[in-house]
C-alpha positions as CSV (number, residue, x, y, z in Angstrom):
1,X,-234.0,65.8,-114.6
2,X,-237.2,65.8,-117.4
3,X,-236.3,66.4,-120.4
4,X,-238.3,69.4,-121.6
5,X,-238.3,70.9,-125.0
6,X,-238.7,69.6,-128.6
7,X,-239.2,70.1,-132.3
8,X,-241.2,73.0,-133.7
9,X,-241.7,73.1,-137.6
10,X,-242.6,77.0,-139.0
11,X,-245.5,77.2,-140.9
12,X,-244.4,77.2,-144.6
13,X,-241.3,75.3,-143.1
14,X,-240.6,71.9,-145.9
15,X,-237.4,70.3,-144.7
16,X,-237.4,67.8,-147.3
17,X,-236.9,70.7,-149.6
18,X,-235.9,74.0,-148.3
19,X,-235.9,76.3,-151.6
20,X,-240.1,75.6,-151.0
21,X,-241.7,78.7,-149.6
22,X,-245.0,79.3,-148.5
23,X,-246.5,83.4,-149.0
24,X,-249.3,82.5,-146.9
25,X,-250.1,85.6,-145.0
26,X,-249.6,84.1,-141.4
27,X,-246.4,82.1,-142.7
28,X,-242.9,82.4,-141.2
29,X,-241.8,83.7,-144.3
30,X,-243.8,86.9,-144.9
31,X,-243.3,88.3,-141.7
32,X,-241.5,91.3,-141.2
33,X,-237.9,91.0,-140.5
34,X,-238.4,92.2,-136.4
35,X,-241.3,89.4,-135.9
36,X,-239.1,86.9,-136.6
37,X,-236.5,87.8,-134.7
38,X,-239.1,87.8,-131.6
39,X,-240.3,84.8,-132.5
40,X,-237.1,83.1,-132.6
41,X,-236.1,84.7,-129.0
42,X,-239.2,83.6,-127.8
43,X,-238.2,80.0,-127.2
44,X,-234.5,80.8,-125.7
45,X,-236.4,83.3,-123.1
46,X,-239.0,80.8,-121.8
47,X,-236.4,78.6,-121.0
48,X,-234.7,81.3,-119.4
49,X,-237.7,82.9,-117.8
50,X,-238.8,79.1,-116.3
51,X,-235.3,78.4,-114.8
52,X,-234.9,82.0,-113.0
53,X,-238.8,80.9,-111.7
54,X,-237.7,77.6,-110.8
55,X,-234.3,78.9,-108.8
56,X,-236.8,81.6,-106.8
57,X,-239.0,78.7,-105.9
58,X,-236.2,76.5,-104.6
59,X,-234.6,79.6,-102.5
60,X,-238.5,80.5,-101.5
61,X,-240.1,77.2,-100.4
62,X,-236.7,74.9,-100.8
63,X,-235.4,72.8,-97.9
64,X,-234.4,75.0,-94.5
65,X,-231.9,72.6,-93.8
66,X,-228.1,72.1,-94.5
67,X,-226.4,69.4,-96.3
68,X,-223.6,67.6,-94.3
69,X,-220.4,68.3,-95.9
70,X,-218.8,65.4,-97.2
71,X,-216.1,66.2,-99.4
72,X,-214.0,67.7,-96.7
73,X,-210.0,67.1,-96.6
74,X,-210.5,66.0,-92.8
């Protein structure tokens, strides 16, 4: 497994003080209510996205063979 993914900070984003906001025209902040919400989707569907691509290449191109079976009550 590799750990993908991480910490992303928002322009105009202070953690140490979260009351601070930034009005800088390309801040988080001043965008309109509907780019934000694509912007926080954004993240949740590449994840999405790179897993349904990752399942098609393992059913494409994956192994042609069978795994024995070993958990069987035999």
């Amino acid at each position: 497994m590799i750990p993908l993914g991480g910490y992303v900070q928002m322009k105009g984003q202070d953690d140490k003080d979260p009351t601070k906001v930034s009005f800088d025209t390309d801040s988080y902040n001043t965008k309109a209510p509907w780019k934000r919400i694509i912007i926080l989707f954004a993240g949740p569907f590449a994840n999405f996205f790179i897993s349904l691509l990752t399942l098609y290449g393992n059913w494409k191109y994956g192994c042609d063979q069978t795994l024995p079976y070993y958990w069987s009550n035999e």
